[in-house]
C-alpha positions, -999 to 999 in steps of 0.1 A, spaced: 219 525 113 220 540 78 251 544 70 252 517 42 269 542 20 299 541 47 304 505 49 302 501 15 330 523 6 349 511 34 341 473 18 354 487 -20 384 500 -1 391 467 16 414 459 49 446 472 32 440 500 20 417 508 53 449 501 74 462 534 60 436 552 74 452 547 112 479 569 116 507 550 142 538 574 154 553 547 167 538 511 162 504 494 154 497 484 189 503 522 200 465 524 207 469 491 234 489 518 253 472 548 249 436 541 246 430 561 215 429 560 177 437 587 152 424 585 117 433 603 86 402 616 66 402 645 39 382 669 36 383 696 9 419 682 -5 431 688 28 441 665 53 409 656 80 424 639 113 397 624 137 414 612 175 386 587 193 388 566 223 381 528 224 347 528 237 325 511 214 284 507 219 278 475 230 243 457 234 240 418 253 280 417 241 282 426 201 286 460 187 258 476 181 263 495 146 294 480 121 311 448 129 326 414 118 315 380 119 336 374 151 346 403 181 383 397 169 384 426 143 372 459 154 385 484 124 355 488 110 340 501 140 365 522 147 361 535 114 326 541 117 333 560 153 356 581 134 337 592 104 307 597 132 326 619 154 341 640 125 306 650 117 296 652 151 272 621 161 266 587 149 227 603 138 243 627 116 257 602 93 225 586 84 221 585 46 247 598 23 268 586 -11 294 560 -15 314 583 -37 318 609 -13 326 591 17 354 575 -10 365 607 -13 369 614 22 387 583 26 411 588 0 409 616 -14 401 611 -46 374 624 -69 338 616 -66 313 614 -94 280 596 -99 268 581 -126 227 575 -132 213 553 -153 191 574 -165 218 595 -183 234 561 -196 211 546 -220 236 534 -239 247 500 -220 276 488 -243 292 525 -238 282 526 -201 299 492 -196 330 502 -215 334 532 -195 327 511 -164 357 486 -174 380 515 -180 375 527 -146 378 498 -130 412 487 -152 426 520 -144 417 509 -103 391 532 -95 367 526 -64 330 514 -74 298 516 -59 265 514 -66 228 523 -54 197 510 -55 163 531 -60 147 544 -28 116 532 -10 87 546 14 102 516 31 136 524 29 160 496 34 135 472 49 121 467 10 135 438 -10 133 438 -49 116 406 -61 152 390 -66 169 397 -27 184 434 -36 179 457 -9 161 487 -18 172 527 -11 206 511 -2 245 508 -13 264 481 -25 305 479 -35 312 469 -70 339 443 -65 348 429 -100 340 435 -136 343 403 -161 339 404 -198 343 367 -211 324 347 -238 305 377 -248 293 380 -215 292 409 -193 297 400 -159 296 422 -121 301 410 -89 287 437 -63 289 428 -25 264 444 2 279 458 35 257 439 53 276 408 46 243 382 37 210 390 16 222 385 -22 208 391 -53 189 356 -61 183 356 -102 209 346 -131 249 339 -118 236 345 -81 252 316 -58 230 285 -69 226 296 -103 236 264 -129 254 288 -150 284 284 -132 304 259 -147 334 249 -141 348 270 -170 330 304 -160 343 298 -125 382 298 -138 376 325 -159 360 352 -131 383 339 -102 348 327 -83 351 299 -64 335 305 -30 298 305 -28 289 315 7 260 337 20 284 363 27 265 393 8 291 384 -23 273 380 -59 280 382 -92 246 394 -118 248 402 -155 249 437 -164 215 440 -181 200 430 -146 222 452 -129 212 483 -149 174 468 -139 179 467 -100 206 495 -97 202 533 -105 233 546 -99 271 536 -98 290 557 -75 331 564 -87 357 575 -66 388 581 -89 
């Protein structure tokens, strides 16, 4: 389903800040007893609640839409329920922006930025490392495609689709990004991806990297990210 945008800002957000999105009166197992989940959106700067039940598409035992490697955390379905029944079916939110689902999230403020009106990478970076110092919520997009996200750039990244931006690293002169796709595998395959021999022991220290699995986690240098990406999506 294409709700990439979604699960991206749900993957920026990550499982502790998610948790506050399940409002509990009484404990976290409440919904063992009642069947039922309520979750906080906003909508407008006001608050957005969405009550679902625990019935969750299935096909030949695995969800059909969001999921995690194994059947023993459901959030981010439940998530995805949520957001789909606050707009009214899981069709509806098919395509949209990481930013604003951000916003819905947390209520924060959206705003995207395009490459096309940052020319200027050293400024665009610094910008980029002030948001993310003061803890903003990144994202970032890809150009679109008659193929939509079935297209692959010559280097693994996914086409017409959204990504988290995880990290930002400046060391040795180097400007360094680690993105993540929702999907959790296909990664970006050039310079600093997983097998890249940049990554010595040094550079692994000094960006906290130390796990290299096909989990949809990589790390590119800015001027290819400003190549494969068009837009970075804030949420402040």
């Amino acid at each position: 389903m294409g709700d990439c945008y979604y699960l991206s800002a749900i993957a920026v957000l990550g499982s502790a800040l998610t948790r506050d999105k399940f409002v509990t009166l009484e404990s976290d197992d409440e919904f063992q007893r009642c069947g039922a989940f309520c979750v906080k959106f906003y909508d407008g700067g006001k608050e957005d609640y969405v009550i679902i039940d625990d019935f969750l598409p299935l096909r030949g035992g695995d969800f059909v839409f969001a999921r995690t490697p194994t059947l023993k955390e459901v959030w981010p379905s439940i998530l995805e329920k949520a957001y789909a029944k606050k707009y009214g079916s899981f069709s509806v939110i098919c395509g949209g922006f990481v930013d604003v689902a951000l916003a819905e999230l947390t209520n924060g403020i959206p705003e995207t930025m395009n490459r096309a009106d940052n020319q200027n990478l050293k400024k665009w970076w610094d910008q980029l490392m002030e948001y993310y110092k003061a803890g903003y919520c990144l994202g970032a997009g890809t150009p679109s495609h008659e193929d939509g996200d079935r297209a692959k750039s010559a280097t693994g990244v996914v086409q017409g689709h959204a990504y988290s931006v995880i990290k930002l690293v400046e060391v040795d002169k180097l400007k360094l990004i680690c993105v993540r796709n929702p999907w959790g595998q296909g990664e970006w395959t050039g310079d600093w991806s997983d097998d890249s021999e940049l990554w010595t022991t040094r550079m692994k220290n000094l960006t906290g990297q130390q796990d290299f699995a096909n989990d949809g986690i990589f790390w590119m240098d800015f001027n290819d990210f400003v190549v494969e990406f068009d837009d970075v999506y804030v949420c402040k």
